[in-house]
ROLUM-523162 format. One record per residue (C-alpha): residue number from 1; residue in one letter; x, y, z. Coordinates in Angstrom, 2 decimals. Each point is the difference from the previous one (the first is absolute). Example, Ala and Ser with C-alpha at 12.3 -4.5 7.8 and 13.67 -1.06 7.14 Angstrom:
n/res/x/y/z
1/a/12.30/-4.50/7.80 $
2/s/1.37/3.44/-0.66 $
***
This chain:
n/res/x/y/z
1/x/-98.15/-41.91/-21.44 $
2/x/3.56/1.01/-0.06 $
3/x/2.39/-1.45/-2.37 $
4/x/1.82/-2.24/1.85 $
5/x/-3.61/-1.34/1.40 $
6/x/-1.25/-0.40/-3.18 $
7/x/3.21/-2.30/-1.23 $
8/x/0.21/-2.11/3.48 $
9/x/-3.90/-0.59/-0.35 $
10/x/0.47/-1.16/-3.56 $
11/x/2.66/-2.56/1.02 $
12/x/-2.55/-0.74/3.12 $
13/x/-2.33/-1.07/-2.90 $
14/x/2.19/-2.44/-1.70 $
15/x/1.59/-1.67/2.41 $
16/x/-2.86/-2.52/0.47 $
17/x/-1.40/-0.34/-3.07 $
18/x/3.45/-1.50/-0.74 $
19/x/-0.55/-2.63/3.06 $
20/x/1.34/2.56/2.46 $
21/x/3.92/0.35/1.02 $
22/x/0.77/-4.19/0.61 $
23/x/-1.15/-0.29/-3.82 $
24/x/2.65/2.72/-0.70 $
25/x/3.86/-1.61/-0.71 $
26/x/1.57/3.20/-1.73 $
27/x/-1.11/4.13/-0.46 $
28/x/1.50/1.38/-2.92 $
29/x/-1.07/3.37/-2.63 $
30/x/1.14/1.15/-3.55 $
31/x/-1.57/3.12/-1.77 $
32/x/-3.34/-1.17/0.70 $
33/x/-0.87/-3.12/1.43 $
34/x/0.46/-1.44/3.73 $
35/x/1.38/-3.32/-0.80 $
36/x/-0.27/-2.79/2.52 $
37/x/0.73/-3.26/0.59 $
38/x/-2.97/-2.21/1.29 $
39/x/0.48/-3.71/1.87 $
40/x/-3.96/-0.70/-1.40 $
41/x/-1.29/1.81/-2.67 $
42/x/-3.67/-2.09/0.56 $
43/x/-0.22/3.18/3.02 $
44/x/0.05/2.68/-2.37 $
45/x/-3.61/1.30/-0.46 $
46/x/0.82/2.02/-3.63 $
47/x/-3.36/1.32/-0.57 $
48/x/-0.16/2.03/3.43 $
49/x/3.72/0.95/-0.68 $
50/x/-0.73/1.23/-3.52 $
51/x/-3.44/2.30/1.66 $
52/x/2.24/1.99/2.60 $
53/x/0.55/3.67/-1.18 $
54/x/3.48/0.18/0.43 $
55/x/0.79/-3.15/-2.52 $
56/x/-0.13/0.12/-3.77 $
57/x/0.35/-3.22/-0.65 $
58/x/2.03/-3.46/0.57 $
59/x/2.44/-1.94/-1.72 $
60/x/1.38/-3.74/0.70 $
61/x/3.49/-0.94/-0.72 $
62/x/2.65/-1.17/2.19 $
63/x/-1.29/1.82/2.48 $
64/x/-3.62/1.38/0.55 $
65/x/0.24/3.73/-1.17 $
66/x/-2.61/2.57/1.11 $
67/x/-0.26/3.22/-2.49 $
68/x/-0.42/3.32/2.27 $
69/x/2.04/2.32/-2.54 $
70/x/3.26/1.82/0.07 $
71/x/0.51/2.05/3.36 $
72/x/-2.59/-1.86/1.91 $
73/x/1.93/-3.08/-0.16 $
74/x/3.20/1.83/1.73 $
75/x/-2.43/1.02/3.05 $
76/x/-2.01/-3.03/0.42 $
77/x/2.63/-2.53/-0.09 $
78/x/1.87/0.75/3.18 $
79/x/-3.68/0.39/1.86 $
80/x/-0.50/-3.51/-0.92 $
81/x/3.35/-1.21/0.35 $
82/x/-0.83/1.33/3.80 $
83/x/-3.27/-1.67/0.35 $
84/x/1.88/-3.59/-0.78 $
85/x/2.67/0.43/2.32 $
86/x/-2.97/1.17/2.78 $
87/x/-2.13/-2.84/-0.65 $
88/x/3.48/-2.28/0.76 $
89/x/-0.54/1.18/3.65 $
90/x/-3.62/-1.22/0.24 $
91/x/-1.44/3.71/-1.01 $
92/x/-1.14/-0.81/-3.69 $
93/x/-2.65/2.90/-0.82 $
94/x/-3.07/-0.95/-1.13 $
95/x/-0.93/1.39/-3.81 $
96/x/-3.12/1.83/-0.39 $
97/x/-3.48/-1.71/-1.54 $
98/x/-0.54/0.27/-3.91 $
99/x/-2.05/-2.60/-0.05 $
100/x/-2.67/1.93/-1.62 $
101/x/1.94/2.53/-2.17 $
102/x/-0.60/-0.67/-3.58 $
103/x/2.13/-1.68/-2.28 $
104/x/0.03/1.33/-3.09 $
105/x/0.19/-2.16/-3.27 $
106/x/-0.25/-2.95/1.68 $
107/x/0.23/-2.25/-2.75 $
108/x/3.02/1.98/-2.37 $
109/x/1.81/-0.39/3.57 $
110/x/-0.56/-3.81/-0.07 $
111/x/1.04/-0.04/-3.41 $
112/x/3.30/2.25/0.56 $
113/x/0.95/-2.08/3.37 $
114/x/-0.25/-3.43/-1.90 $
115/x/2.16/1.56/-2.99 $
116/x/2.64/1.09/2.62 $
117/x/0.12/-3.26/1.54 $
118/x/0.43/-1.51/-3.87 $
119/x/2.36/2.18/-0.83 $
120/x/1.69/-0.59/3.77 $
121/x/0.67/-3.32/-1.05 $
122/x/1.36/0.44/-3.54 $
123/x/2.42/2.22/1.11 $
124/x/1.59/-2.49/2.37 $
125/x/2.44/-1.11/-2.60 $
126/x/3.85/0.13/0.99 $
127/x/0.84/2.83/-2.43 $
128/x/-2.98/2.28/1.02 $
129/x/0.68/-0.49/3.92 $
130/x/3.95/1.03/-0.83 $
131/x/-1.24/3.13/-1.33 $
132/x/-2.68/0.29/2.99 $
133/x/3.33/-0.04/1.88 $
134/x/2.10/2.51/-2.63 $
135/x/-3.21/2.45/1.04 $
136/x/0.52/-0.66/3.71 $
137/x/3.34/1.56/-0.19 $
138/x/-0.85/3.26/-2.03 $
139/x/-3.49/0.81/1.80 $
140/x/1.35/1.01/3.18 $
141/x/1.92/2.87/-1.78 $
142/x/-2.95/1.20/-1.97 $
143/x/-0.53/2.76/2.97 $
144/x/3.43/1.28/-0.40 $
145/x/-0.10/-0.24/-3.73 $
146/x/-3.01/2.38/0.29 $
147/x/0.31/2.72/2.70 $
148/x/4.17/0.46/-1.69 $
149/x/-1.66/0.25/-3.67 $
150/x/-2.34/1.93/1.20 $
151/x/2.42/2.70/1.57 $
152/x/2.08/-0.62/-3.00 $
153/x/-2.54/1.62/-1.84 $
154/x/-0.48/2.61/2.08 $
155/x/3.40/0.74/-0.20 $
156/x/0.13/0.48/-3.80 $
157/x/-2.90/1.95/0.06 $
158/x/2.20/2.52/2.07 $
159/x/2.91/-0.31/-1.65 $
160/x/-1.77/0.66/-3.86 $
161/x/-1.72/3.11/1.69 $
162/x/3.45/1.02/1.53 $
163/x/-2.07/-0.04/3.94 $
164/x/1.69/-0.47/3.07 $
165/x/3.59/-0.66/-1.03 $
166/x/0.90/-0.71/3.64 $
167/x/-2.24/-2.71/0.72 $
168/x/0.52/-2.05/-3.17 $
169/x/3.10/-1.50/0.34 $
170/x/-1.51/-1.06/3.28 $
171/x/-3.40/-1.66/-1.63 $
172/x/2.61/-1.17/-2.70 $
173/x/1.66/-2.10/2.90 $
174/x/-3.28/-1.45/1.13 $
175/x/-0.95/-0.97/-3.24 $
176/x/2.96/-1.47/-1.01 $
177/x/1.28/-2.09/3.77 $
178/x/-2.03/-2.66/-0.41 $
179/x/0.31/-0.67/-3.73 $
180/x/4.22/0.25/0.65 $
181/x/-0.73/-2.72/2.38 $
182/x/-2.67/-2.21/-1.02 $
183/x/2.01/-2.73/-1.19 $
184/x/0.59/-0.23/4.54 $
185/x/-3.71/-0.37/0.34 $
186/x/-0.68/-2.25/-2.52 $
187/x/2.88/-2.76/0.96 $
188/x/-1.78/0.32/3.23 $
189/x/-2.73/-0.45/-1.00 $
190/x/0.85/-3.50/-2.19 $
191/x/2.21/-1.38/2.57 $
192/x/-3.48/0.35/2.15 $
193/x/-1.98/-1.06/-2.35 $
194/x/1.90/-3.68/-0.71 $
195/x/0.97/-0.74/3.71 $
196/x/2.98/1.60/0.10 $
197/x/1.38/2.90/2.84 $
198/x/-1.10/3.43/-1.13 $
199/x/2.81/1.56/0.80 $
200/x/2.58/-2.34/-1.95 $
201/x/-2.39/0.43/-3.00 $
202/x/0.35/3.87/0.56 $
203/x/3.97/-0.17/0.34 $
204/x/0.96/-2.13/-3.29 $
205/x/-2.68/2.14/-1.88 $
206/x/1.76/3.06/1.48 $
207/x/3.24/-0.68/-1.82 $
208/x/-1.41/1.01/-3.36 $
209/x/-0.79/3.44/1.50 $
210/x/3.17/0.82/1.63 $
211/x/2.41/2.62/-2.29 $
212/x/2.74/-2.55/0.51 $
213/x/-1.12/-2.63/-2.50 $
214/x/1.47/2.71/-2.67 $
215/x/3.57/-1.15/0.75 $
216/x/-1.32/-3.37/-0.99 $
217/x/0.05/-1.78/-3.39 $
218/x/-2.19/-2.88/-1.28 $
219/x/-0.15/-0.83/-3.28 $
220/x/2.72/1.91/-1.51 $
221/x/-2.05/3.32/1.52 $
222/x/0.50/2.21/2.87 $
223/x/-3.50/-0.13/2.12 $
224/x/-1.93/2.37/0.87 $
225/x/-1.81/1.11/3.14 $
226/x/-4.12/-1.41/-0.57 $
227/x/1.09/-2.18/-2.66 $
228/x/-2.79/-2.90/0.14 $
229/x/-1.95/1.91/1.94 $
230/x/-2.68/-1.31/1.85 $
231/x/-0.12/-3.58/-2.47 $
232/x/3.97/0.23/1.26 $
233/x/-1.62/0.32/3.58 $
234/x/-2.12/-2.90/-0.44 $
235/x/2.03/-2.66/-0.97 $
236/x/2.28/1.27/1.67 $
237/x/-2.02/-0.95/3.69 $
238/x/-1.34/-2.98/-1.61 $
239/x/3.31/-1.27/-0.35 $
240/x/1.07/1.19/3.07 $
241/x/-3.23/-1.95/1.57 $
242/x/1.10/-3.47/-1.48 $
243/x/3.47/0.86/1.23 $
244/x/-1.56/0.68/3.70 $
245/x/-1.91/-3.24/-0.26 $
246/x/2.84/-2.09/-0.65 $
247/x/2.10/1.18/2.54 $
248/x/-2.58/-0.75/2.83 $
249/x/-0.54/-3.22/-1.72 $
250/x/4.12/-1.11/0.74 $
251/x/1.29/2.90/1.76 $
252/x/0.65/-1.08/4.07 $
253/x/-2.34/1.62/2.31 $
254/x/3.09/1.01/2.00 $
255/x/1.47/2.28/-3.12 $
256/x/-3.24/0.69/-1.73 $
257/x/-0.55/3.73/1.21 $
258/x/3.63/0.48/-1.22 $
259/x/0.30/-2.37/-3.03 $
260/x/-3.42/0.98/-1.53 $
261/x/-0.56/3.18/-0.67 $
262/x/3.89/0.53/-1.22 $
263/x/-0.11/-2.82/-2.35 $
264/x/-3.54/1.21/-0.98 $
265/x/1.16/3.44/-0.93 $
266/x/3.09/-0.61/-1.37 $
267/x/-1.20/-2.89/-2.44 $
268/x/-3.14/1.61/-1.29 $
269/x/2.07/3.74/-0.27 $
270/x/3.19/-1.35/-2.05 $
271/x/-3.43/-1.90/-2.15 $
272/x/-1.83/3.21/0.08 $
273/x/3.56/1.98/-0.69 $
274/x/1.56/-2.20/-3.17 $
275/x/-3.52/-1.34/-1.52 $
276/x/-3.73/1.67/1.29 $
277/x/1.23/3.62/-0.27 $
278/x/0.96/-0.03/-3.58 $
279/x/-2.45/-2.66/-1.25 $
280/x/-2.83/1.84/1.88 $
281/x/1.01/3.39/-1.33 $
282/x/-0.09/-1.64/-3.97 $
283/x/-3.72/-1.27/1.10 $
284/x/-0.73/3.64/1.37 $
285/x/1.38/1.47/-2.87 $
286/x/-2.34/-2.67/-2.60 $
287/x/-3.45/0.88/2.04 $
288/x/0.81/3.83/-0.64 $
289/x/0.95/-0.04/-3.34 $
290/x/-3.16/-2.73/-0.83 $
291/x/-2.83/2.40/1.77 $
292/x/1.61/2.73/-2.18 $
293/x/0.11/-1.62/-2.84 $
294/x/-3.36/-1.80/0.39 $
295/x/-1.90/3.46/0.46 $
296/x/1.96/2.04/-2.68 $
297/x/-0.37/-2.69/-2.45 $
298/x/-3.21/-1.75/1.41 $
299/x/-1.98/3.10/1.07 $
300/x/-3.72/-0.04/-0.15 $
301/x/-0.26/-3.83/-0.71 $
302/x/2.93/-1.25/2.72 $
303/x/-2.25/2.62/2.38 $
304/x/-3.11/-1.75/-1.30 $
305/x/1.22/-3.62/0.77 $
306/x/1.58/1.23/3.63 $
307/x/-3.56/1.67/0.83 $
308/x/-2.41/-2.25/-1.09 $
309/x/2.31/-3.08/1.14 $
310/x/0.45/1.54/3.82 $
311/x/-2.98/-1.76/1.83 $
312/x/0.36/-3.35/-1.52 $
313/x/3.50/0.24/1.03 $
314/x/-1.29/0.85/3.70 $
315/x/-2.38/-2.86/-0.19 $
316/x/2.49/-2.49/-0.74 $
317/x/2.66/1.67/2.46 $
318/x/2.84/0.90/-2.79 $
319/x/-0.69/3.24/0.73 $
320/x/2.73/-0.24/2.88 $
321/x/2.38/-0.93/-2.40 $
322/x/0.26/4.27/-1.16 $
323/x/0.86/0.96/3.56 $
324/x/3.72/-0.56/-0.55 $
325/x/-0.25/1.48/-3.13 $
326/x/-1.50/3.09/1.06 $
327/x/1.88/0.67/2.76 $
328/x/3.31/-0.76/-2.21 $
329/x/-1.05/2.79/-2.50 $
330/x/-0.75/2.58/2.81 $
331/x/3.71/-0.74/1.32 $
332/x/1.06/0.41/-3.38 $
333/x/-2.00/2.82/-1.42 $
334/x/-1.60/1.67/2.43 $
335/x/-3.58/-1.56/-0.60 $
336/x/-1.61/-3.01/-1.94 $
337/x/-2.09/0.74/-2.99 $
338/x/-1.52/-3.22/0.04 $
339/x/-2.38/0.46/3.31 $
340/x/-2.20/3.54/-1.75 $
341/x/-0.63/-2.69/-3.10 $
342/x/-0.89/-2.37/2.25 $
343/x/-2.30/2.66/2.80 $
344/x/-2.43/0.29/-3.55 $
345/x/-1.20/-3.70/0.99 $
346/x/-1.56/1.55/3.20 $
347/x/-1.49/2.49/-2.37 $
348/x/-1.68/-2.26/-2.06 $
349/x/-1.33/-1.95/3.41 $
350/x/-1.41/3.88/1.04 $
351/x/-1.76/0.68/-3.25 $
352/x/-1.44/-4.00/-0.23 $
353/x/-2.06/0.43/2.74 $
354/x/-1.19/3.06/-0.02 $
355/x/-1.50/-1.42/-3.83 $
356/x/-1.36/-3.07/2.38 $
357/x/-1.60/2.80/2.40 $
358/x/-2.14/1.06/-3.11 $
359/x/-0.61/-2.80/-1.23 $
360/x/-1.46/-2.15/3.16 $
361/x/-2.23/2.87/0.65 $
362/x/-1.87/-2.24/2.10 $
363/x/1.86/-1.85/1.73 $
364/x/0.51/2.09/3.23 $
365/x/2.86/-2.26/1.76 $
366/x/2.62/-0.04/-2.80 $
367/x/-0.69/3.64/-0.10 $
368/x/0.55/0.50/3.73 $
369/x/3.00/-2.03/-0.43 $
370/x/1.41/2.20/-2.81 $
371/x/-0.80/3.08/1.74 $
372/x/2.01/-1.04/2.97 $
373/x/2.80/-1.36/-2.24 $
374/x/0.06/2.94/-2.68 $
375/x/2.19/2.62/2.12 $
376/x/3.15/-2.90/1.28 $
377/x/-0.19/-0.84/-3.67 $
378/x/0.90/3.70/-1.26 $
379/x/2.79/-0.17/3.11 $
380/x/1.44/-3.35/-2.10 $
381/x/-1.15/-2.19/2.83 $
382/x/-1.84/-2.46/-2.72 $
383/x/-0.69/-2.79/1.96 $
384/x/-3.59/0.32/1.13 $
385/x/-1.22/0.81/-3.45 $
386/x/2.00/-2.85/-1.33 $
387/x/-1.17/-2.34/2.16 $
388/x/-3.18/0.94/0.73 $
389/x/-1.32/1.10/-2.99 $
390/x/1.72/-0.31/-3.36 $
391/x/1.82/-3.43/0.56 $
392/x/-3.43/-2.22/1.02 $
393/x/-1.78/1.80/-2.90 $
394/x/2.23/-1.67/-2.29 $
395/x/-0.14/2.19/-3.15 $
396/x/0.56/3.34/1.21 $
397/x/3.42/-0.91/1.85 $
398/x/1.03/-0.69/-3.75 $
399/x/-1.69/3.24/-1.26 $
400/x/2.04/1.78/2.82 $
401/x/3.14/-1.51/-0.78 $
402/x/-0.79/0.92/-3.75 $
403/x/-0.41/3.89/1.78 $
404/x/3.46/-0.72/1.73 $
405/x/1.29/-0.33/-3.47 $
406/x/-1.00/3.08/-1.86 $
407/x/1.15/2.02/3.20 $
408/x/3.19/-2.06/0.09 $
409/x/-0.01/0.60/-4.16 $
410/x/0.02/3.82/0.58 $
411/x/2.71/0.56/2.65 $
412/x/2.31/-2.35/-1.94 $
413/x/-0.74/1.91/-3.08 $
414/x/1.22/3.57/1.37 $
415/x/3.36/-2.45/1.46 $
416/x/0.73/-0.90/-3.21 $
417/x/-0.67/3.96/-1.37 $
418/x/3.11/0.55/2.23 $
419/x/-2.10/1.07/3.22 $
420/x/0.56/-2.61/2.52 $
421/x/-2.40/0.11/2.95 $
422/x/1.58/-1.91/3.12 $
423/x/-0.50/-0.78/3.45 $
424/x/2.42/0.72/3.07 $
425/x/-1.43/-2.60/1.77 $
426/x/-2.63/-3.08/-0.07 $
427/x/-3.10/-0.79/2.05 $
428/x/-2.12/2.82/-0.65 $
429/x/-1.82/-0.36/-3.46 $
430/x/-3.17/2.25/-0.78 $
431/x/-0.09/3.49/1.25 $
432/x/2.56/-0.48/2.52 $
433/x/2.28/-0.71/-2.38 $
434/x/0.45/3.96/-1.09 $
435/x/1.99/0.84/3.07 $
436/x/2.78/-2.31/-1.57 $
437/x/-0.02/0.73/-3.24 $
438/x/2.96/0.78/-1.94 $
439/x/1.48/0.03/-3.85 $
440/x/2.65/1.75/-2.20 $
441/x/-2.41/3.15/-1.14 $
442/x/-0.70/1.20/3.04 $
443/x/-3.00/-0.49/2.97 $
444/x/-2.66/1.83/-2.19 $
445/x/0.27/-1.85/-3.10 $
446/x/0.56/-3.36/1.95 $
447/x/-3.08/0.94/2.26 $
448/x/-2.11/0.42/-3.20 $
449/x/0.68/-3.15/-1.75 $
450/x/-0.91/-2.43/3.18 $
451/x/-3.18/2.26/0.39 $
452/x/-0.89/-0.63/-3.38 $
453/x/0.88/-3.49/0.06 $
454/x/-2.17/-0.12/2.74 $
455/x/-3.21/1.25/-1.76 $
456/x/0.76/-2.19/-2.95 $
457/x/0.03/-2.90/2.06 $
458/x/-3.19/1.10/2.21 $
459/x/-1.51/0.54/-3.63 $
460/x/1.15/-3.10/-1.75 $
461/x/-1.14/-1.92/3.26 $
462/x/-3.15/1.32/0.13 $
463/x/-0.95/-0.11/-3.75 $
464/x/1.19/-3.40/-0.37 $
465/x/-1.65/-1.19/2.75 $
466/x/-3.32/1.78/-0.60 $
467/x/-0.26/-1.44/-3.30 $
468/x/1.74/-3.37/-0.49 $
469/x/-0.18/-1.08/4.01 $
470/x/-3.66/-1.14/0.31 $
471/x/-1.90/-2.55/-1.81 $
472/x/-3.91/0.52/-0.43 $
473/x/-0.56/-3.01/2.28 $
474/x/3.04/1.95/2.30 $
475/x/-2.12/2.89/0.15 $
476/x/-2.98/-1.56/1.19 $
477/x/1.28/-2.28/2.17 $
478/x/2.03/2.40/1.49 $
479/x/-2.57/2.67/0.49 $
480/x/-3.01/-2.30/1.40 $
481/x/2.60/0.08/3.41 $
482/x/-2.52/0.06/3.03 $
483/x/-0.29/3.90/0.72 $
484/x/0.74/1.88/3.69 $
485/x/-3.21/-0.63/2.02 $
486/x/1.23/2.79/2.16 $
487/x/-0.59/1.95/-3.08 $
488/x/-3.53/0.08/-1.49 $
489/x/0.60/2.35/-3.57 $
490/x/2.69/-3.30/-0.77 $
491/x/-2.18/-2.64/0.34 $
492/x/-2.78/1.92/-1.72 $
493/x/2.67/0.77/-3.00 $
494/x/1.45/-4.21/0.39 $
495/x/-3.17/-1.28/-0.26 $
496/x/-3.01/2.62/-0.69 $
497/x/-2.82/-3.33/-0.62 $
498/x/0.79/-0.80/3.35 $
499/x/-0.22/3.42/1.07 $
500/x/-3.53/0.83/-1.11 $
501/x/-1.26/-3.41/1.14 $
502/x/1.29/1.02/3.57 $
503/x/-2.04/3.34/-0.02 $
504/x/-2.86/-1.67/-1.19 $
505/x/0.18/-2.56/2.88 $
506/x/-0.11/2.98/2.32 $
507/x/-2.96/1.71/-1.43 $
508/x/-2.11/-3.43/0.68 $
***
């Protein structure tokens, strides 16, 4: 099956197990999930979602969010985004039968969808659904962040080993466009994102860009192209949002397309101009100077507390709260040395349940499970191991965490030994993290620490977790799981009694 087969049969596959295309209101992707938005969520048949080949796992927030990893996601999307807009004409596709695949850890699954739907609920609180929105705004540029810190990378690799001296200033230019200009994308993005026009949003924001502000003063100081950056950008849009609103609000509809988008611009850019610039650029300046500061004074125990403090963070949605902050240190910079500290968490996650794959030697469905879940987790795409194995165990989420730390301990040891290790970009945790790695000692040395962060954490993880993440009664609980049938050596090892009393019953 070609490619492009394979990724329009996967999205064949989900559409009804989500209660087919009238179920779907909205088709959306980050790194790794398809996110939709469902009219009934009753329809969605999880268990049969969960056992298709392509999906590692599912997640309910805001929006029902299917896990098919980084890459996959990019493809599948638009093949599903077709099969809605078909099924509008009266051609909806019919999915194919999985009735009788297997699901695997039925009863961890149970467990890990009831937890989601807990913690779904807690994190409906006003604060935590503005910074569901903060995250809305930065996620669409996590693609761009990537593919120019990527090539920025590549670029300094050819300029330290004096290669191609024609063609860098070129990959220098790629690298460097969207970052001049991201403040644009993300007052587009906000204006968007709080019912304002896009393109209004992406026109005040643009001011604190343009080389022209440097003839301005605010402050008692001349500004400075950037200044604010993308917090500048922000409230910048947002203002120019509640601006928009109240001009439609009193605004004649006779003069609005004239009256509107002048008074919007010109309000929220002498705002943005005399006040967000300057006050943004102090707050810019503060998150800087406090990551350095943390890590060089901090070190191993700040990295300790970031790593080992991650996941809960995820669970109760704070975690969205660092997006600003990472993408402000980038812009300032060049990378954030807060997401490699914070990567170790997946790390500990890796090395927990591979400890839980030894230790439930007979229980043959968390195995599968973790078997199927191992290789996204070494990619950083932690979801299906969180959520399906660690998290509905209980204790071992809490001995990976404690892995997260040590890993998290390490990396923020060698920051505060004066070798920072950074990141061009965010998303990508794990291995894929490596291809956007960057620090002030050079790509070798900066390569080496994560790695070894890495193995700390998979060690910690594992070490705790083998030791300290089952109780006795755990244990045998755990490992009296029902064996394969299909599989006659795992029901022998589950239950050997049984076993012999089987052959004996066929002798007679």
């Amino acid at each position: 099956m070609s490619e492009e087969n394979k990724h329009h049969a996967t999205a064949a596959a989900i559409l009804p197990l989500v209660g087919g295309a009238r179920n779907v209101t909205s088709v959306a992707h980050c790194m790794t999930r398809l996110r939709l938005g469902l009219r009934d969520r009753s329809l969605v048949q999880d268990e049969r979602l969960k056992a298709l080949p392509a999906v590692l796992g599912v997640v309910e927030d805001d929006t029902y969010q299917i896990v098919l990893g980084p890459g996959t996601v990019a493809r599948v999307t638009p093949e599903f985004e077709a099969l809605v807009r078909a099924a509008d004409t009266g051609s909806e596709p019919d999915g194919p039968d999985h009735g009788s695949d297997a699901v695997t850890a039925e009863s961890l699954a149970a467990q890990g969808a009831a937890l989601r739907a807990e913690r779904k609920a807690r994190n409906a609180t006003p604060f935590k659904l503005f910074l569901r929105r903060i995250a809305n705004i930065f996620v669409p540029l996590i693609p761009a962040l990537i593919g120019c810190g990527i090539i920025a990378g590549l670029n300094g690799l050819l300029v330290n080993l004096h290669w191609l001296p024609g063609v860098t200033p070129a990959l220098a230019a790629m690298a460097s466009g969207f970052m001049a200009l991201i403040a644009v994308f993300v007052g587009l993005n906000t204006a968007k994102e709080f019912g304002g026009t896009p393109v209004l949003g992406g026109a005040v924001a643009s001011i604190i860009v343009y080389a022209g502000v440097a003839d301005v003063e605010a402050f008692g100081q001349q500004l400075s192209p950037g200044q604010g950056g993308v917090l500048g950008a922000l409230g910048a849009a947002w203002l120019g949002v509640y601006v928009e609103k109240w001009c439609r609000r009193w605004v004649p509809e006779s003069v609005d397309v004239l009256v509107t988008p002048t008074v919007t611009v010109l309000v929220a850019g002498l705002a943005t101009l005399f006040g967000l610039m300057f006050l943004a650029g102090e707050v810019s300046t503060l998150i800087g100077d406090a990551a350095d500061w943390l890590l060089s004074h901090g070190g191993a125990g700040a990295g300790f507390l970031l790593g080992g403090l991650f996941l809960p963070l995820v669970m109760l949605g704070l975690h969205q709260a660092l997006i600003p902050i990472h993408t402000t240190l980038i812009e300032g910079a060049g990378f954030t040395v807060l997401l490699p500290i914070l990567a170790m968490a997946g790390a500990g996650q890796v090395g927990a349940a591979i400890a839980i794959y030894f230790r439930l030697s007979r229980n043959t469905s968390v195995r599968t499970t973790i078997r199927s879940a191992l290789w996204p987790g070494l990619l950083g795409v932690g979801e299906p191991l969180i959520y399906g194995v660690s998290l509905p165990l209980g204790r071992p989420f809490v001995t990976a965490c404690a892995g997260g730390a040590f890993g998290g301990a390490f990396v923020g040891l060698f920051n505060q030994l004066g070798t920072d290790v950074g990141s061009t970009a965010i998303g990508p945790s794990g291995w894929a993290l490596f291809p956007l790695l960057d620090g002030s000692h050079g790509m070798g040395r900066t390569i080496a620490v994560y790695a070894a962060g890495l193995v700390v954490g998979y060690a910690a993880g594992f070490l705790a977790t083998y030791y300290f993440g089952f109780t006795k009664a755990m244990l045998t609980e755990l490992n009296a799981a029902p064996a394969d049938p299909a599989d006659p050596e795992a029901a022998e090892s589950a239950d050997p009694k049984a076993a012999e009393k089987a052959r004996a019953d066929e002798k007679v």
